[in-house]
Backbone as XML, in Angstrom:
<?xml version="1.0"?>
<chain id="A" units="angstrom">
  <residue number="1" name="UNK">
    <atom name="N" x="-170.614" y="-196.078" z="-214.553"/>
    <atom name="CA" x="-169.210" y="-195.724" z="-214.654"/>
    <atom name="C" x="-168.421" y="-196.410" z="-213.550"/>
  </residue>
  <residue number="2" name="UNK">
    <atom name="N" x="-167.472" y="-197.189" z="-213.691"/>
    <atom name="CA" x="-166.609" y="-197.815" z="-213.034"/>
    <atom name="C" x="-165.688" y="-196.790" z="-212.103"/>
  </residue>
  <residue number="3" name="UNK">
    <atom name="N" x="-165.569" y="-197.096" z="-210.920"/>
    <atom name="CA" x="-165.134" y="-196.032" z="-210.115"/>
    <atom name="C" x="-163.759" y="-196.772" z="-209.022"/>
  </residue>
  <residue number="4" name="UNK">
    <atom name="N" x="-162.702" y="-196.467" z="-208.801"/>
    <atom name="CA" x="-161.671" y="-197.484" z="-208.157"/>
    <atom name="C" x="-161.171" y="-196.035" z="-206.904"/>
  </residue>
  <residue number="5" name="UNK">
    <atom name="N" x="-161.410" y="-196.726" z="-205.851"/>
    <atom name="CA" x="-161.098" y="-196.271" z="-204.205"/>
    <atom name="C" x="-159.670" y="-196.861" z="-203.726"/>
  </residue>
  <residue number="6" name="UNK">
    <atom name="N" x="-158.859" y="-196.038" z="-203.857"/>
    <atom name="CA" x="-157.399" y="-196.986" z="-203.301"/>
    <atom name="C" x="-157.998" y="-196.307" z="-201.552"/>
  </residue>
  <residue number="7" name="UNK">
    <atom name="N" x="-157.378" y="-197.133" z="-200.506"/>
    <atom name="CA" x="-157.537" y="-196.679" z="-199.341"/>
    <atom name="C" x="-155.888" y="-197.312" z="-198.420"/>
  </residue>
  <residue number="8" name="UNK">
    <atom name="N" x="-155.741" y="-196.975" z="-197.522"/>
    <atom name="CA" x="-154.595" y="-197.583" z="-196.591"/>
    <atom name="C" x="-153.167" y="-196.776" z="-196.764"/>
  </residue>
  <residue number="9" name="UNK">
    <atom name="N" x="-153.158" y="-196.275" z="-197.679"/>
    <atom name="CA" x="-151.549" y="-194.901" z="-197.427"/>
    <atom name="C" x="-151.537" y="-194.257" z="-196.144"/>
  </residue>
  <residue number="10" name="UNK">
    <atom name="N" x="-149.905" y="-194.085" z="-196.175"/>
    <atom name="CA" x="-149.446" y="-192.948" z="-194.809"/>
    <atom name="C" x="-148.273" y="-193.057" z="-194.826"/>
  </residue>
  <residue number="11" name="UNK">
    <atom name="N" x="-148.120" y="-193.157" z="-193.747"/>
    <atom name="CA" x="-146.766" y="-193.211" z="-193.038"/>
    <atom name="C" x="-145.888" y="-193.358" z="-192.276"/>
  </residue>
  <residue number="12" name="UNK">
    <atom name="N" x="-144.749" y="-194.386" z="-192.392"/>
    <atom name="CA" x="-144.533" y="-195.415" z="-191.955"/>
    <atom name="C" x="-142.635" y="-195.257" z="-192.165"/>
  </residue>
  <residue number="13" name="UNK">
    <atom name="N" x="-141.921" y="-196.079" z="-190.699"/>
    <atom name="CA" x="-140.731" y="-195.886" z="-190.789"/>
    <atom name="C" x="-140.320" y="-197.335" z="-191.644"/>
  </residue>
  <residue number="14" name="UNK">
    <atom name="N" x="-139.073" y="-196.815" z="-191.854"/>
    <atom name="CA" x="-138.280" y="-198.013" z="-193.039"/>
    <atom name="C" x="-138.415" y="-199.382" z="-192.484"/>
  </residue>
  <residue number="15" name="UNK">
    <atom name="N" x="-138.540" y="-200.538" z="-192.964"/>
    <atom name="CA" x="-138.564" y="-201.822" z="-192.340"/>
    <atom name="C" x="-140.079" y="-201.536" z="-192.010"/>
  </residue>
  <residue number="16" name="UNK">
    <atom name="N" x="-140.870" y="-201.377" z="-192.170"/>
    <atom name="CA" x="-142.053" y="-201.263" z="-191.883"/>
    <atom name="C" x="-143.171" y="-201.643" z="-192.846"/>
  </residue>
  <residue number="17" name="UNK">
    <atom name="N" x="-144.448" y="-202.058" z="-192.320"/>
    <atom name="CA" x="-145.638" y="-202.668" z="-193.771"/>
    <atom name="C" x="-146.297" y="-201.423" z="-193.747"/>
  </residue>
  <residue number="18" name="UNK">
    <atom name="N" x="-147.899" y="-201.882" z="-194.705"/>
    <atom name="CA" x="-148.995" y="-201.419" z="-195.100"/>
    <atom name="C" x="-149.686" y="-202.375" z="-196.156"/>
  </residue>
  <residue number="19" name="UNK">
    <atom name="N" x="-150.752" y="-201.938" z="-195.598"/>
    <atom name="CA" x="-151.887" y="-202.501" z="-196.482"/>
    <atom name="C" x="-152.395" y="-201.781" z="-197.513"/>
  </residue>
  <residue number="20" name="UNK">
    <atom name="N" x="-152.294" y="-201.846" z="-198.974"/>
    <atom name="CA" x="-153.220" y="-200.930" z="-199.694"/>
    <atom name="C" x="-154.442" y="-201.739" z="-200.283"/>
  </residue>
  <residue number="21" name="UNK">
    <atom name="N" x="-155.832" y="-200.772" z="-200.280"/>
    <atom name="CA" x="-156.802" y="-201.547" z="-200.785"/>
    <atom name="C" x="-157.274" y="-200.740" z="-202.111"/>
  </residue>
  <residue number="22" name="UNK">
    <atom name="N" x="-157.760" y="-201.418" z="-203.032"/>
    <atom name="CA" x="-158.765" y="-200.900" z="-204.206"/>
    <atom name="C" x="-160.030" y="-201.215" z="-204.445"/>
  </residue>
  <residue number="23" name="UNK">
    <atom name="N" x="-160.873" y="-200.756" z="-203.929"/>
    <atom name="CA" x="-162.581" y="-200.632" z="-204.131"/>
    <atom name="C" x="-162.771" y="-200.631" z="-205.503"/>
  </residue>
  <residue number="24" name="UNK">
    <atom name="N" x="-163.656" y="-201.422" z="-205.902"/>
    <atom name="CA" x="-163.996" y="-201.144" z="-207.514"/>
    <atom name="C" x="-165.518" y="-201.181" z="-207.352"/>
  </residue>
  <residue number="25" name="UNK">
    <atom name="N" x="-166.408" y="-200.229" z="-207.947"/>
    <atom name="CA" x="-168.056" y="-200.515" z="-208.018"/>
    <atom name="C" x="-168.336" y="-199.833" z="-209.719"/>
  </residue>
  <residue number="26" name="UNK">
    <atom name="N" x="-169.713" y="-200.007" z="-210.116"/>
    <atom name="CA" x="-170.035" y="-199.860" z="-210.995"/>
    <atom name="C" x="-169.894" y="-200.587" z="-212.163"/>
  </residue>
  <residue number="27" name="UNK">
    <atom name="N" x="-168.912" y="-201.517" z="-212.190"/>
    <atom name="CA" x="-168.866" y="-202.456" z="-213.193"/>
    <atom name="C" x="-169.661" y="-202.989" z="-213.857"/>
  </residue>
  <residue number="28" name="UNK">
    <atom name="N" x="-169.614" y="-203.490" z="-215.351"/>
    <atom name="CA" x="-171.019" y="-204.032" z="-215.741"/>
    <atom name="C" x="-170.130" y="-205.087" z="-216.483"/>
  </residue>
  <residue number="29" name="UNK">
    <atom name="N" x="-169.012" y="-205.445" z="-216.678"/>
    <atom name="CA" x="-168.600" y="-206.531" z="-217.239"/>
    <atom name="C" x="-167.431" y="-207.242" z="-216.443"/>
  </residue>
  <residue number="30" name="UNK">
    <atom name="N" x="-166.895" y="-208.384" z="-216.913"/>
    <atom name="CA" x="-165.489" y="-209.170" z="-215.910"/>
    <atom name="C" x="-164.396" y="-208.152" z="-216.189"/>
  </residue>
  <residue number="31" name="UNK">
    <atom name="N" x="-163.761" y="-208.079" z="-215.290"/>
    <atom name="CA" x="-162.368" y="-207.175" z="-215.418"/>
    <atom name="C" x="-161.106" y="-208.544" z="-215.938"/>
  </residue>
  <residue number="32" name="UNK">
    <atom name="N" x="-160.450" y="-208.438" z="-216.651"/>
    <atom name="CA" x="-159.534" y="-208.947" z="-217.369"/>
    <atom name="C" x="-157.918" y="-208.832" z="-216.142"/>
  </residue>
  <residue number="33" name="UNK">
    <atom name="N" x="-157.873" y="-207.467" z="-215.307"/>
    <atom name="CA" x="-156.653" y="-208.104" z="-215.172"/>
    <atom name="C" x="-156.825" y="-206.093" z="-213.973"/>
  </residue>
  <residue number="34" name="UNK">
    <atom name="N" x="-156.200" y="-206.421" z="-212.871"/>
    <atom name="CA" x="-155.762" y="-205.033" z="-212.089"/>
    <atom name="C" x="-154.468" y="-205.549" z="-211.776"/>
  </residue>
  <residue number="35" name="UNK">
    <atom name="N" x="-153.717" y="-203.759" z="-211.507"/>
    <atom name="CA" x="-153.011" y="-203.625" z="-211.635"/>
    <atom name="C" x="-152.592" y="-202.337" z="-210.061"/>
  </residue>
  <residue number="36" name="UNK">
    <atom name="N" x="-151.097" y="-202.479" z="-209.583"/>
    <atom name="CA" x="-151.182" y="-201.432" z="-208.875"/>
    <atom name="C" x="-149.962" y="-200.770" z="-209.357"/>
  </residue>
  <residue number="37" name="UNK">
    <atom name="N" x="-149.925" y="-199.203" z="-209.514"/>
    <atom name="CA" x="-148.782" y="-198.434" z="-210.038"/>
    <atom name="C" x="-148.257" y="-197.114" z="-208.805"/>
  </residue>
  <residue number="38" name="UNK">
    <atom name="N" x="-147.243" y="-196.793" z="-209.175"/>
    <atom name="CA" x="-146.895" y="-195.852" z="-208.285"/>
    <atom name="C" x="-145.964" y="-194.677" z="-209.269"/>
  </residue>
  <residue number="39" name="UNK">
    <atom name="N" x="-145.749" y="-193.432" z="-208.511"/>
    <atom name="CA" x="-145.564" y="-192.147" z="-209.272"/>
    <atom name="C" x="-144.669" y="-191.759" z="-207.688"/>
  </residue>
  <residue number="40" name="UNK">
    <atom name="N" x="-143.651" y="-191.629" z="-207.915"/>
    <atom name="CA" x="-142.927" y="-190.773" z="-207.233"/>
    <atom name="C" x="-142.396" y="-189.442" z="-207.689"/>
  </residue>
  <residue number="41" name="UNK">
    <atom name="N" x="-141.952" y="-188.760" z="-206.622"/>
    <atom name="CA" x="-142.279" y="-186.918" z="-207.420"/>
    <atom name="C" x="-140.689" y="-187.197" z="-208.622"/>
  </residue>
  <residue number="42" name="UNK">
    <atom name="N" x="-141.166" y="-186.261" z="-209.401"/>
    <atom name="CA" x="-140.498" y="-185.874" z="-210.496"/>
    <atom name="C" x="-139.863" y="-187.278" z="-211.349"/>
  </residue>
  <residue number="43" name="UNK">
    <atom name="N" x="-140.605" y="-188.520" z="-211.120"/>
    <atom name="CA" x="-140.565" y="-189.974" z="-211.752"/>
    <atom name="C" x="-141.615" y="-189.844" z="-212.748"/>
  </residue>
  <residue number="44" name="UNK">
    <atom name="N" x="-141.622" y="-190.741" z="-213.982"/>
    <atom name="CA" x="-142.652" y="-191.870" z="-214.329"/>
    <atom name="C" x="-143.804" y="-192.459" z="-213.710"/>
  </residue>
  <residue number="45" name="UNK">
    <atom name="N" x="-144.976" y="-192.705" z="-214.080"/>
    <atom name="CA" x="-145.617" y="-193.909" z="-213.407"/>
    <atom name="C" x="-145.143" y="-195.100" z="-213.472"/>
  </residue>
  <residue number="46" name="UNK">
    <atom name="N" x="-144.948" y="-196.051" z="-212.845"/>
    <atom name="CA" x="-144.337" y="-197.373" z="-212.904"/>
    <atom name="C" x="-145.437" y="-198.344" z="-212.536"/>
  </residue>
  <residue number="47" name="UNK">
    <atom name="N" x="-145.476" y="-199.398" z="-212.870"/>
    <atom name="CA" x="-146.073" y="-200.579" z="-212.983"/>
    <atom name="C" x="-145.165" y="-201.116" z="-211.952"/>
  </residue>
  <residue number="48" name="UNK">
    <atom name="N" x="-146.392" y="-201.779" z="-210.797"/>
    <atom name="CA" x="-145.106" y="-202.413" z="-210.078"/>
    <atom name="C" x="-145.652" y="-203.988" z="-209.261"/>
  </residue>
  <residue number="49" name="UNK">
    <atom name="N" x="-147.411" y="-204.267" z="-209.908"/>
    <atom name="CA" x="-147.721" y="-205.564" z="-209.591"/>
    <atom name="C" x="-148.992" y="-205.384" z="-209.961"/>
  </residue>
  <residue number="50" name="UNK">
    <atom name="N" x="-149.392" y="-206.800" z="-210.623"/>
    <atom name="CA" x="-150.632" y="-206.934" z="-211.343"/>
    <atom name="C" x="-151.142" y="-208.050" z="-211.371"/>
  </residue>
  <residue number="51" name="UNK">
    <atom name="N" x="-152.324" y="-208.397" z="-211.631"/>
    <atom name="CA" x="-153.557" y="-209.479" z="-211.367"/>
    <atom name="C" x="-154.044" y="-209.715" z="-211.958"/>
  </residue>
  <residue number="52" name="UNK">
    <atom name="N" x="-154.287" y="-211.017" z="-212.403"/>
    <atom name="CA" x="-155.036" y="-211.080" z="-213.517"/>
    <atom name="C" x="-156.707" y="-212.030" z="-212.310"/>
  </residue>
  <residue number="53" name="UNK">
    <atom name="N" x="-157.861" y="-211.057" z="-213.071"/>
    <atom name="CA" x="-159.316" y="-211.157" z="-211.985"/>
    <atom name="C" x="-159.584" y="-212.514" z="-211.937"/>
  </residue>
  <residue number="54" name="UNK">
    <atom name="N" x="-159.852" y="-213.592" z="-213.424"/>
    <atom name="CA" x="-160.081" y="-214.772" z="-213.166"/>
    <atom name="C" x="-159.048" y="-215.707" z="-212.895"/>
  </residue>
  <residue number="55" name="UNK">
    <atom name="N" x="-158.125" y="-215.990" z="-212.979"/>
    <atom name="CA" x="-157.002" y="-216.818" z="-213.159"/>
    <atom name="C" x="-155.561" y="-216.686" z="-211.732"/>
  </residue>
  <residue number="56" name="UNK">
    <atom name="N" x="-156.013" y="-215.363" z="-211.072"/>
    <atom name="CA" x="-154.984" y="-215.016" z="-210.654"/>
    <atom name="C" x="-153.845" y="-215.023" z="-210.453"/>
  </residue>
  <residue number="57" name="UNK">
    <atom name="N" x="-153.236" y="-215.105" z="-211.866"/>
    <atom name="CA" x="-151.914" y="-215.062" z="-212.233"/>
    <atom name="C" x="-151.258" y="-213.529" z="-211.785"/>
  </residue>
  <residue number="58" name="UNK">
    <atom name="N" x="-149.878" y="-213.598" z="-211.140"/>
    <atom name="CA" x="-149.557" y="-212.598" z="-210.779"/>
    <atom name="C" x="-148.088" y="-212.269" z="-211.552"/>
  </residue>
  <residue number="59" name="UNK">
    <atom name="N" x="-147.956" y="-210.650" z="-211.561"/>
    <atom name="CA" x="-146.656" y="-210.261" z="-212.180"/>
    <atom name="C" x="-145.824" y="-209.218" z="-210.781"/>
  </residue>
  <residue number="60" name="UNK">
    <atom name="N" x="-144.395" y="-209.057" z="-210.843"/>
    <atom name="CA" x="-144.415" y="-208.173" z="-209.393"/>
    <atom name="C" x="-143.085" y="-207.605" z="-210.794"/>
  </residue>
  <residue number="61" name="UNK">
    <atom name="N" x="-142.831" y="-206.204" z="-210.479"/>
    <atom name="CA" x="-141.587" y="-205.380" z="-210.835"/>
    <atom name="C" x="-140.239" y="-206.273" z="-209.849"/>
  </residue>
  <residue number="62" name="UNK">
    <atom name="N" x="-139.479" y="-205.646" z="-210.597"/>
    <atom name="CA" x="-138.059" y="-206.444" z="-209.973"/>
    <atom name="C" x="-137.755" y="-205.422" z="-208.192"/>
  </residue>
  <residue number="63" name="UNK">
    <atom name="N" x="-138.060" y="-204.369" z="-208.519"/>
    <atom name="CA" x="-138.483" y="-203.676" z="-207.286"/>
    <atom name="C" x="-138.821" y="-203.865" z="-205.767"/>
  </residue>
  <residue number="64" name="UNK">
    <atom name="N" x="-139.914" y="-204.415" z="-206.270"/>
    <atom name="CA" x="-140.662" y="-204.963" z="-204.792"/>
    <atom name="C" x="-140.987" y="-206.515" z="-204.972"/>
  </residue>
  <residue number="65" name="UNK">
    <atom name="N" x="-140.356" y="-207.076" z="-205.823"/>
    <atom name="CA" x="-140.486" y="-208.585" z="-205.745"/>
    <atom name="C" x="-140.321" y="-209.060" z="-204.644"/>
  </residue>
  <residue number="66" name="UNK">
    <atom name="N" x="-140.848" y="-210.049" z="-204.143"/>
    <atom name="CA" x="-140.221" y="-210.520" z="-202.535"/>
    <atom name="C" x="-140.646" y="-209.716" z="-201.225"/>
  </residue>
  <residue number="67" name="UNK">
    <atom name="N" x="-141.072" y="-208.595" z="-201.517"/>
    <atom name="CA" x="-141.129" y="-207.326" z="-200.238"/>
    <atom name="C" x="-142.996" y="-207.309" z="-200.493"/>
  </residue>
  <residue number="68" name="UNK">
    <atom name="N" x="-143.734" y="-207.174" z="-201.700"/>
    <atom name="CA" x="-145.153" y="-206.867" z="-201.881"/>
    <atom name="C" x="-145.537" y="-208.079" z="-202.068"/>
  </residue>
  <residue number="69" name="UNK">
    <atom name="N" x="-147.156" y="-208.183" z="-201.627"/>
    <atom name="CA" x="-148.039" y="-209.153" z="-202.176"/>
    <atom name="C" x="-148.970" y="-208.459" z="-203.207"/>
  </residue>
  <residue number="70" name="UNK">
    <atom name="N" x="-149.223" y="-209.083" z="-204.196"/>
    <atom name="CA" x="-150.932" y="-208.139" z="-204.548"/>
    <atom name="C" x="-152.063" y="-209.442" z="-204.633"/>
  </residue>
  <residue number="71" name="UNK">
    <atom name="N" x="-153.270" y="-208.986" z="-204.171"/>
    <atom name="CA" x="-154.359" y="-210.028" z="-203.877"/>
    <atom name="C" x="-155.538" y="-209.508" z="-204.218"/>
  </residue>
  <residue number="72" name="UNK">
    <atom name="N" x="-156.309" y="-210.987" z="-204.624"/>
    <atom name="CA" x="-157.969" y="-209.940" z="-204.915"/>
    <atom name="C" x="-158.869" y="-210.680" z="-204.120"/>
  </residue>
  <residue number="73" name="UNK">
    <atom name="N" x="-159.672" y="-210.324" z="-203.996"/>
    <atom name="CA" x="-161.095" y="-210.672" z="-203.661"/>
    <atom name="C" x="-162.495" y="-210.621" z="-204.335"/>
  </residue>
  <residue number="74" name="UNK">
    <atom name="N" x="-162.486" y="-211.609" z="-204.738"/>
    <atom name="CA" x="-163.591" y="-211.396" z="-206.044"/>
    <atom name="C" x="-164.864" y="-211.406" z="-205.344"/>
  </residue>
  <residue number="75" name="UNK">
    <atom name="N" x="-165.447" y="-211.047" z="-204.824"/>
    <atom name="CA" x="-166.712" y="-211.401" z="-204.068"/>
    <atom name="C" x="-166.560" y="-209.651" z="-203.539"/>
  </residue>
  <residue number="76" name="UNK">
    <atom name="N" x="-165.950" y="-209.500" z="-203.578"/>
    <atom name="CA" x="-166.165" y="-207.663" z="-202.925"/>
    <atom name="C" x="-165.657" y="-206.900" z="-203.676"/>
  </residue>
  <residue number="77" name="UNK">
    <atom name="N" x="-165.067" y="-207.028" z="-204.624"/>
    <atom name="CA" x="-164.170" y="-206.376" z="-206.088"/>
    <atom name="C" x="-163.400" y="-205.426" z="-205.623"/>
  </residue>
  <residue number="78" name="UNK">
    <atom name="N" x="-162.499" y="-206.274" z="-204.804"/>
    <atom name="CA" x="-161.588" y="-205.451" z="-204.057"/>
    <atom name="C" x="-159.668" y="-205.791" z="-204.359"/>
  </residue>
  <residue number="79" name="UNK">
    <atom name="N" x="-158.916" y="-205.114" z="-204.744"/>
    <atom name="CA" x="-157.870" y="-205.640" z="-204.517"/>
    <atom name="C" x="-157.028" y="-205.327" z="-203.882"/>
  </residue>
  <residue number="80" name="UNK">
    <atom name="N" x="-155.866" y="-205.959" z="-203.073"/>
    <atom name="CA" x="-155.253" y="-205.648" z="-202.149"/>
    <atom name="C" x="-153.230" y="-205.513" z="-202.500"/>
  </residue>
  <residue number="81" name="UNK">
    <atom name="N" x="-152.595" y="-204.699" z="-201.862"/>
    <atom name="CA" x="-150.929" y="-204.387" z="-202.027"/>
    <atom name="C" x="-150.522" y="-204.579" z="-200.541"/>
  </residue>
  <residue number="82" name="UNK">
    <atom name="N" x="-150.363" y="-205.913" z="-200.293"/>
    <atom name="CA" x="-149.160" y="-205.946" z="-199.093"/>
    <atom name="C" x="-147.898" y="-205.485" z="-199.090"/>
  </residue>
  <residue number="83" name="UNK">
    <atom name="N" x="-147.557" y="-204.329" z="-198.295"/>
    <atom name="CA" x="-146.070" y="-203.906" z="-198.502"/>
    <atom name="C" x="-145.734" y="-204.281" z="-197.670"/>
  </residue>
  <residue number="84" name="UNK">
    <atom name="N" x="-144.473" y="-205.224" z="-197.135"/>
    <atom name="CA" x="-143.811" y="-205.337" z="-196.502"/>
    <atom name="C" x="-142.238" y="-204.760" z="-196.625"/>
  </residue>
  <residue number="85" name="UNK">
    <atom name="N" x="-141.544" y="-204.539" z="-195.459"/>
    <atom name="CA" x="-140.162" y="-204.181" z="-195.629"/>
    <atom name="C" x="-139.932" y="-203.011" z="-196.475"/>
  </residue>
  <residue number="86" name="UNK">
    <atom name="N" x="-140.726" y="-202.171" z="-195.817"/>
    <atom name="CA" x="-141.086" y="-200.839" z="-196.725"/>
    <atom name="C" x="-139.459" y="-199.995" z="-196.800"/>
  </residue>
  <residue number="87" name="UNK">
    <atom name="N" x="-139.118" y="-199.586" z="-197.949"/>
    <atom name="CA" x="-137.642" y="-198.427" z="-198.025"/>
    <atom name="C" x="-138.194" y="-197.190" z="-198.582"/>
  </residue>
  <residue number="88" name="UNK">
    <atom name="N" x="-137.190" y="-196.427" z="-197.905"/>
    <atom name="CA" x="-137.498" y="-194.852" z="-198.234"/>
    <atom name="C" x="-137.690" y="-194.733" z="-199.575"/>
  </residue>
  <residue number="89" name="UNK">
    <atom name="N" x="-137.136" y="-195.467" z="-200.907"/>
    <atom name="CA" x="-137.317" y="-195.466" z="-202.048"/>
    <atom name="C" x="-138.745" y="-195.903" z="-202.269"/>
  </residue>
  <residue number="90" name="UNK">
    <atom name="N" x="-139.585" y="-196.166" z="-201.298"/>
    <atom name="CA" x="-141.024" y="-196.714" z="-202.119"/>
    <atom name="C" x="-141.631" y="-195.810" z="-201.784"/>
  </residue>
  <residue number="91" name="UNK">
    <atom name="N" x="-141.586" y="-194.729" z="-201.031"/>
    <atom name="CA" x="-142.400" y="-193.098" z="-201.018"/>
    <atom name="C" x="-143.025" y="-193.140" z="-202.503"/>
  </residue>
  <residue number="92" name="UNK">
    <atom name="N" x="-144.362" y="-192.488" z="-202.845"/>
    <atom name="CA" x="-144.587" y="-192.184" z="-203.826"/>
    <atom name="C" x="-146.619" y="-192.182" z="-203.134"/>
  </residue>
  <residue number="93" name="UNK">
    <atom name="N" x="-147.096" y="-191.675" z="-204.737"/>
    <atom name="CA" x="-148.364" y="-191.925" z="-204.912"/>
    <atom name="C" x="-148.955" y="-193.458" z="-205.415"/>
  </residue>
  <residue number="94" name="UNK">
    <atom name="N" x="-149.388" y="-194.206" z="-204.746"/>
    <atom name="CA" x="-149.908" y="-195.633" z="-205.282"/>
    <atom name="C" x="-151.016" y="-195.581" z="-205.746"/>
  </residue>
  <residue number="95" name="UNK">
    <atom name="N" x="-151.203" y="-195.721" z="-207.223"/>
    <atom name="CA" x="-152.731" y="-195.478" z="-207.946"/>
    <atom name="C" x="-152.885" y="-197.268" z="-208.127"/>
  </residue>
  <residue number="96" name="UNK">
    <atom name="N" x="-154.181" y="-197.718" z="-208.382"/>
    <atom name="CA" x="-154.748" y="-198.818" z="-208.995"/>
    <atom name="C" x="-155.411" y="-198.737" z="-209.966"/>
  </residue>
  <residue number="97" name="UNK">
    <atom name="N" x="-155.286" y="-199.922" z="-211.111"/>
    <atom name="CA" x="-156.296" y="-199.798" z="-212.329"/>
    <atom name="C" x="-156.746" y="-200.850" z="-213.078"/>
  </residue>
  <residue number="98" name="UNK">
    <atom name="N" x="-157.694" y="-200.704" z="-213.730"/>
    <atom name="CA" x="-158.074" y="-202.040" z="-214.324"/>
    <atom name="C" x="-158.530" y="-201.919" z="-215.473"/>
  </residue>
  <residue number="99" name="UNK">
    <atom name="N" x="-158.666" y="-203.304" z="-216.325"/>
    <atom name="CA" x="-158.599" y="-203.234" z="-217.243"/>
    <atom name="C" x="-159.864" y="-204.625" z="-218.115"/>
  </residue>
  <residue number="100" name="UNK">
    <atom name="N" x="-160.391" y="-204.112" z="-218.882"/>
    <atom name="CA" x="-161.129" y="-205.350" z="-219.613"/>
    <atom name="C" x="-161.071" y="-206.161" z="-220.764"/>
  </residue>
  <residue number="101" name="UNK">
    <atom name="N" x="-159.440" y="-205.654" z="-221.091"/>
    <atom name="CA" x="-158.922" y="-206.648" z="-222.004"/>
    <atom name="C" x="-157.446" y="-206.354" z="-222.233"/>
  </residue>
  <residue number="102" name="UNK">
    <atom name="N" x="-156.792" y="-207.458" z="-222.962"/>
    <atom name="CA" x="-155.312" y="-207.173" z="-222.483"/>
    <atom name="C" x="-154.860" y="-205.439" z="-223.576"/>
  </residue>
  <residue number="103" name="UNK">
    <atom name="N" x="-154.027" y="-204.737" z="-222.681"/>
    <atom name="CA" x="-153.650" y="-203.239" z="-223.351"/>
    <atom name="C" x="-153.721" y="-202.567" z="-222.976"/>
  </residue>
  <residue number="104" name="UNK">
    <atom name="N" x="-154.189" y="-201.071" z="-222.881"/>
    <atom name="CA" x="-154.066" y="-200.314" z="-221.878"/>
    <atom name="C" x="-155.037" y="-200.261" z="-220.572"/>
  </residue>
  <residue number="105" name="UNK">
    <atom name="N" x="-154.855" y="-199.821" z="-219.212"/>
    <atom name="CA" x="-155.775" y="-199.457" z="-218.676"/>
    <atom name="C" x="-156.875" y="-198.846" z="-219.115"/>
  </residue>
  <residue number="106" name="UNK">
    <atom name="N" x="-157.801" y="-199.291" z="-218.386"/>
    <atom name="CA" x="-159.690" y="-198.229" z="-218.724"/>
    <atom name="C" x="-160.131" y="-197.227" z="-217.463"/>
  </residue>
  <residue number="107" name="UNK">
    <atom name="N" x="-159.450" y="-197.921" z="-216.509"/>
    <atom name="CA" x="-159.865" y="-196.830" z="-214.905"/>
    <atom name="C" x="-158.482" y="-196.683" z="-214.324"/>
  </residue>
  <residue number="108" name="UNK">
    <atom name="N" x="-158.429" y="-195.548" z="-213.738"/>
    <atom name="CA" x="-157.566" y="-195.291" z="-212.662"/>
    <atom name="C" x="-158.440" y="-194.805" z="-210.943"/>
  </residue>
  <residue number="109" name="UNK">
    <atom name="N" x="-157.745" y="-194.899" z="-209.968"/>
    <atom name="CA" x="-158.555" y="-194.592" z="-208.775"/>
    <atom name="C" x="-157.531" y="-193.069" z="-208.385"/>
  </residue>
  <residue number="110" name="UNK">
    <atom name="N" x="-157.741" y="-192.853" z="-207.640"/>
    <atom name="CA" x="-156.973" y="-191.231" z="-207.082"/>
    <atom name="C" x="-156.000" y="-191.368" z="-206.392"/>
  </residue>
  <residue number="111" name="UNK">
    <atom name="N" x="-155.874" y="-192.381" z="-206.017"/>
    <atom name="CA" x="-154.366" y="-192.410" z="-205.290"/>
    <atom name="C" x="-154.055" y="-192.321" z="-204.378"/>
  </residue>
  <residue number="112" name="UNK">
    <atom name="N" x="-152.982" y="-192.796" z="-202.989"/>
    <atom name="CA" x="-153.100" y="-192.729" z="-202.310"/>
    <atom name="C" x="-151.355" y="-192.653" z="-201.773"/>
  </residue>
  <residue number="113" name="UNK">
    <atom name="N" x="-151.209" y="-191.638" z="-201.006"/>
    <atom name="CA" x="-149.676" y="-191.528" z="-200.464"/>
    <atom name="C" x="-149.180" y="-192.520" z="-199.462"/>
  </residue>
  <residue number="114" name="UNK">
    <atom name="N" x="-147.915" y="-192.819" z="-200.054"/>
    <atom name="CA" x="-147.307" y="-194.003" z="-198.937"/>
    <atom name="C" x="-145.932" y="-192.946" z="-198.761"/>
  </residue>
  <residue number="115" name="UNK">
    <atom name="N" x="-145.540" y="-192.687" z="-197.658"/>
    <atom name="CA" x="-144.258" y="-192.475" z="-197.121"/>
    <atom name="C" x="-143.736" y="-192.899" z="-196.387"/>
  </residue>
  <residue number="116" name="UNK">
    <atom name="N" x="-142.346" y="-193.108" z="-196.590"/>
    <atom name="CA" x="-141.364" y="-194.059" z="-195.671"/>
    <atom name="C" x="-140.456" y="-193.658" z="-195.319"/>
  </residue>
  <residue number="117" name="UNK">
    <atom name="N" x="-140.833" y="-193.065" z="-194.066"/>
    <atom name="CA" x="-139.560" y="-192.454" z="-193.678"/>
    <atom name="C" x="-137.678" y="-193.529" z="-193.261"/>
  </residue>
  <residue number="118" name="UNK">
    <atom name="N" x="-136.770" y="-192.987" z="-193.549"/>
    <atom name="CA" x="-135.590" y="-193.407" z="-192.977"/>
    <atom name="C" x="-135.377" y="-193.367" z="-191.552"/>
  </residue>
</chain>
């Protein structure tokens, strides 16, 4: 069973980074494409940057375009969310997920709180 570890949330004043990471183990086939999402209280989940595993083609939300990186590491099946220039609007829960063909997600990880204070 495929299992995804987000790690690196907290909290952090405005104008400020973080690193988020996603552990992936258990896999038994290529992952097609991760993704990192976020849930702020009484929001949607939002899609807000994604990866594709072989090709690393990247997508970013109009959101954090310019402000996030997302990165992988294929050798440790790890992927990474540079936040930079963090705003009180990016508070939320940051989940990661992946997927083994294009359509919906197959895993989610548990999530991890980012707050930004003003």
């Amino acid at each position: 069973q495929v299992q995804l570890v987000e790690s690196g949330g907290g909290l952090v004043q405005a104008g400020g980074s973080l690193r988020l990471s996603c552990a992936a183990s258990g896999r038994t086939s290529t992952v097609y494409a991760m993704a990192w999402f976020r849930q702020a209280p009484g929001k949607e989940r939002e899609s807000i940057a994604s990866i594709t595993w072989t090709g690393g083609n990247t997508y970013y939300a109009a959101s954090v375009k310019g402000r996030f990186t997302i990165s992988r590491d294929n050798a440790k099946n790890t992927m990474y969310l540079q936040m930079n220039s963090l705003k009180p609007e990016d508070t939320a829960v940051y989940f990661c997920g992946e997927k083994y063909a294009s359509g919906n997600f197959d895993y989610w990880g548990q999530g991890t709180q980012v707050t930004v204070s003003s």
